[in-house]
C-alpha positions as CSV (number, residue, x, y, z in Angstrom):
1,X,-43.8,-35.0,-15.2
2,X,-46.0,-38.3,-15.8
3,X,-45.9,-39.2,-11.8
4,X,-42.4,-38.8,-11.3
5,X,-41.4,-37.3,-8.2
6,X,-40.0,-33.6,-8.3
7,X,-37.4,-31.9,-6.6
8,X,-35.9,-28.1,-6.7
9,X,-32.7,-26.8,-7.1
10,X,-32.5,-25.3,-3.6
11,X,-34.1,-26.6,-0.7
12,X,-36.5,-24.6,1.2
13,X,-34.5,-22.8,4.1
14,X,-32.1,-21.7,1.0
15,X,-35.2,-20.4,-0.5
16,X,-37.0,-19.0,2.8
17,X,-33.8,-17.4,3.2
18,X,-33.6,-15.6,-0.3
19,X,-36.9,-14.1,0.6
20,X,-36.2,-13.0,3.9
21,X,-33.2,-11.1,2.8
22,X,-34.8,-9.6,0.3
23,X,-37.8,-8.8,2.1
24,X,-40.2,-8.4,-0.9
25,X,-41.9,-10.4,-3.5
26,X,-43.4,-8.9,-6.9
27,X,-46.1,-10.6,-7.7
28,X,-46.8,-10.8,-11.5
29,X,-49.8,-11.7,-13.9
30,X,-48.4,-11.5,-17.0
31,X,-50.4,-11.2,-20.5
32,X,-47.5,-12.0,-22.7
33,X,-44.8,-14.1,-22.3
34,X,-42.5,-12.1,-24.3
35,X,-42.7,-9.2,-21.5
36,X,-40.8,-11.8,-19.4
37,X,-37.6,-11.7,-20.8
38,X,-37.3,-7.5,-20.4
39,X,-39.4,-7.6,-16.8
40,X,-36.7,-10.1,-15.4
41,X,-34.2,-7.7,-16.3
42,X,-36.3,-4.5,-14.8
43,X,-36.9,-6.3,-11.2
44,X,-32.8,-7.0,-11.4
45,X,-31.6,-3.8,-12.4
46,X,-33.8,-2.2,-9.7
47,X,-31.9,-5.1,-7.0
48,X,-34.6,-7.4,-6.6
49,X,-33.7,-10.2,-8.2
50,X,-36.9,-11.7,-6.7
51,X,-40.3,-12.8,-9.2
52,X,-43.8,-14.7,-8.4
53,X,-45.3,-15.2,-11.7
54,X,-49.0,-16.1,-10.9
55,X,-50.8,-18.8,-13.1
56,X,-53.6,-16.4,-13.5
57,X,-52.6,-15.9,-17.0
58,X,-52.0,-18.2,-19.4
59,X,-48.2,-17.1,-20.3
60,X,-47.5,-18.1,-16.8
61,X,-45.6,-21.1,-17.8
62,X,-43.8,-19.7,-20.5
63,X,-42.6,-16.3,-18.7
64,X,-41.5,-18.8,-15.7
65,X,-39.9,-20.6,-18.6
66,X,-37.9,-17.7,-19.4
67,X,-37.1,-16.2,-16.5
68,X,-35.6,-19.2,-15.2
69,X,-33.1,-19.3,-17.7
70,X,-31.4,-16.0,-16.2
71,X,-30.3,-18.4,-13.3
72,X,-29.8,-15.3,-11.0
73,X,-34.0,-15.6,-10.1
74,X,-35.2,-16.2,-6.8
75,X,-38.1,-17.3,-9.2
76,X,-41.8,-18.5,-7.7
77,X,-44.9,-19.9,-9.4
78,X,-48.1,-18.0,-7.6
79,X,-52.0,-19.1,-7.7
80,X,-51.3,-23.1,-7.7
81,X,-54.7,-24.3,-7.4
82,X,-53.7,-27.9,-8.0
83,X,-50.9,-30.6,-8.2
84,X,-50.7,-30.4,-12.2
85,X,-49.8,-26.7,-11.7
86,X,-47.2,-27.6,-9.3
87,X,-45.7,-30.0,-11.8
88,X,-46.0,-27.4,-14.5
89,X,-44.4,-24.7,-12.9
90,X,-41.7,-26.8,-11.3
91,X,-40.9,-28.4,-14.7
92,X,-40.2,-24.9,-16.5
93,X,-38.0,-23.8,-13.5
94,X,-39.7,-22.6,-10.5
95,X,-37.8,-22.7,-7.4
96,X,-41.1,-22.5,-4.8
97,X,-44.6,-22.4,-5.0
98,X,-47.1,-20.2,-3.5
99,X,-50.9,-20.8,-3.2
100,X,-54.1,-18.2,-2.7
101,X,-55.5,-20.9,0.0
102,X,-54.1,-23.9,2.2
103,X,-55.2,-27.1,-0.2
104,X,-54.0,-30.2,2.0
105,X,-53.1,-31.9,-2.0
106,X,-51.2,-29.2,-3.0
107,X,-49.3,-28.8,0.1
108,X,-48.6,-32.8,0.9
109,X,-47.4,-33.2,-2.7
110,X,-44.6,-29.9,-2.4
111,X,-43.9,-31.2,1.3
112,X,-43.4,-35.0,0.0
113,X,-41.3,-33.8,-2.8
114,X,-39.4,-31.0,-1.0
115,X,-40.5,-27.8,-3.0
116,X,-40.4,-25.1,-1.0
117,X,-44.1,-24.3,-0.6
118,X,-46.2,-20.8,1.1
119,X,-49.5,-21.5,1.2
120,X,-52.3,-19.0,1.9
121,X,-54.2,-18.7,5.6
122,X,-56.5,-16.0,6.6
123,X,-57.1,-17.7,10.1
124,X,-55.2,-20.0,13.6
125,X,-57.0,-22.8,12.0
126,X,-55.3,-22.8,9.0
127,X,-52.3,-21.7,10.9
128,X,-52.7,-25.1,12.5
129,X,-52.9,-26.9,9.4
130,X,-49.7,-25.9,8.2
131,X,-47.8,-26.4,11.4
132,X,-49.1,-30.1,10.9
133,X,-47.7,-30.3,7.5
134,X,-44.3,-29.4,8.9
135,X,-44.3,-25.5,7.7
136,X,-42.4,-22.3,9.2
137,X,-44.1,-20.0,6.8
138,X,-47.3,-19.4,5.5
139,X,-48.8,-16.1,3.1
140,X,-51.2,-14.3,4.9
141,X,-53.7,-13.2,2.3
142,X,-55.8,-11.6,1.5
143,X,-54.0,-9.3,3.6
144,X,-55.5,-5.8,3.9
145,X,-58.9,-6.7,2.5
146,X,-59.1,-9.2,6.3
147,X,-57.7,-6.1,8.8
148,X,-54.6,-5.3,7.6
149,X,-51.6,-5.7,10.2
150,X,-54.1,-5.3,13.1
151,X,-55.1,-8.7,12.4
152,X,-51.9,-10.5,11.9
153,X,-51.1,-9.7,14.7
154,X,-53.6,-11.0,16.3
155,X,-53.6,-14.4,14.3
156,X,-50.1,-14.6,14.7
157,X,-49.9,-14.3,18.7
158,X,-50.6,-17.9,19.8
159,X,-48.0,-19.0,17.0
160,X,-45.0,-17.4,18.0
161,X,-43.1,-20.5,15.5
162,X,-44.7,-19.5,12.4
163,X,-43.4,-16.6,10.1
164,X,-45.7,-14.6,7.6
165,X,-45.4,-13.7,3.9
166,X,-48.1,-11.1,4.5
167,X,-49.8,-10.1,0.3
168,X,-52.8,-8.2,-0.7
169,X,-53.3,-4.9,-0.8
170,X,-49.4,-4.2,0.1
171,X,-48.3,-1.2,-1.1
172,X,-45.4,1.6,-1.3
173,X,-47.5,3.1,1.5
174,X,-47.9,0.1,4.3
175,X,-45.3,-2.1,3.4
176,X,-42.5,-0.7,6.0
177,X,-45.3,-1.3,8.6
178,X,-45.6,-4.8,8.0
179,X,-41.9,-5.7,7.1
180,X,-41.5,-3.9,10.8
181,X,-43.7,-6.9,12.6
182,X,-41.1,-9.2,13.4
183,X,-42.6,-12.5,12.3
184,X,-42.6,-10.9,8.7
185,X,-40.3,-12.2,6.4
186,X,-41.2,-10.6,3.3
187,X,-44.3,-9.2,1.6
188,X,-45.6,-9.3,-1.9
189,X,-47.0,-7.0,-4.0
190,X,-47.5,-5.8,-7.1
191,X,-47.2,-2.3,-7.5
192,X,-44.0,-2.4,-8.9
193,X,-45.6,-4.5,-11.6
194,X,-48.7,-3.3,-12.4
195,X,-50.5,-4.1,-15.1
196,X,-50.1,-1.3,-17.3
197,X,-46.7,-0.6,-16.9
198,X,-46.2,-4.4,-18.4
199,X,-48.6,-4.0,-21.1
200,X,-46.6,-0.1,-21.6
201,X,-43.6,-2.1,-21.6
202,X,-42.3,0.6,-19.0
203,X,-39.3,-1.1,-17.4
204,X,-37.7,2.1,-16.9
205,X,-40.8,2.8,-14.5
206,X,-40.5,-0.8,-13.4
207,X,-36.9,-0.3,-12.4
208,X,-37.5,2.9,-10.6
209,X,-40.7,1.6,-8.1
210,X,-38.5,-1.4,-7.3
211,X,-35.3,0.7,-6.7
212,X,-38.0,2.4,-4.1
213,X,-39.4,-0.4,-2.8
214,X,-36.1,-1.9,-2.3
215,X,-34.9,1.4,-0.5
216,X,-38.1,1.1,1.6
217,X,-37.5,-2.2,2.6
218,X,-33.9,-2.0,4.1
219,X,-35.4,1.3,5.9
220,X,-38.1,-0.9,7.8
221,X,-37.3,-1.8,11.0
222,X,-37.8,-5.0,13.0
């Protein structure tokens, strides 16, 4: 990208509004970028046409690559630690970026260049430093391993602007809870692609946990 500025196809309330209608984001480390082609067509056939591919692997770029080809992706980069990242994963089609912490670079840069952004926070201060970077929506993360839904709800109560993407330790198990907490948009998780059943090349099994997750979600009540 060489400097140039960046833009997405879809600006960020189109995007924010993807995710809150589907209320749930699988979040993906994937080994081999080959997997990406069959997984995209899993998480569809199961109705969640909804993917954040994290950069914690190094096919991350090519999977995004891939999937964004489908054209029928609300399709994420996850883990951006920097602005190259950003560039990266904008470049071979991501449509928003989502970040383990709040880094003021990363965020100005996605902000100046309107790409939908949802940076991590774990506490009001943080909180505060997306509200001054002009953002409705922030992951809350690490989510259980900080006090689970209790403590969301206790972050969130002074910020009754600011909507949550809540990941981390979100499971088949907790997440109607959470999608239930009205400044919840969506959660993330991955237990609809875990690990193994990538490296099993299980899409069947893929399919079926997001058919369930989906069926969970629309059951969750605000």
């Amino acid at each position: 990208m060489d400097g140039e500025l960046v833009s997405t196809k879809n600006n960020t309330m189109d995007i924010l509004k993807q995710l809150e209608t589907y209320r749930l984001i699988p979040v993906i480390a994937i080994d081999k970028a080959d997997d990406a082609g069959p997984l995209a067509e899993a998480l569809v056939a199961g109705g969640l046409p909804v993917a954040e591919v994290t950069f914690r692997t190094a096919a991350a770029e090519a999977s995004i690559k891939t999937m964004s080809k489908r054209g029928d992706l609300v399709l994420g980069a996850g883990t951006v630690l920097n602005v190259d990242t950003v560039k990266k994963a904008v470049d071979a089609g991501a449509t928003y970026i989502v970040s383990p912490g709040f880094n003021p670079k990363v965020v100005s840069y996605c902000v100046q260049n309107k790409i939908p952004i949802t940076p991590g926070v774990a506490t009001p201060t943080e909180i505060e430093f997306a509200l001054d970077h002009g953002l409705s929506v922030v992951k809350f993360f690490p989510a259980e391993a900080i006090g689970g839904l209790k403590t969301l709800k206790a972050v969130a109560a002074p910020y009754s602007m600011m909507r949550f993407v809540p990941t981390g330790g979100i499971t088949d198990k907790n997440v109607g809870e959470y999608l239930a907490f009205k400044p919840v948009i969506a959660c993330g998780g991955s237990w609809m692609v875990a690990k193994e059943l990538l490296s099993a090349g299980n899409w069947a099994e893929v399919t079926r946990l997001t058919k369930d997750a989906v069926s969970a979600a629309k059951s969750a009540k605000k």
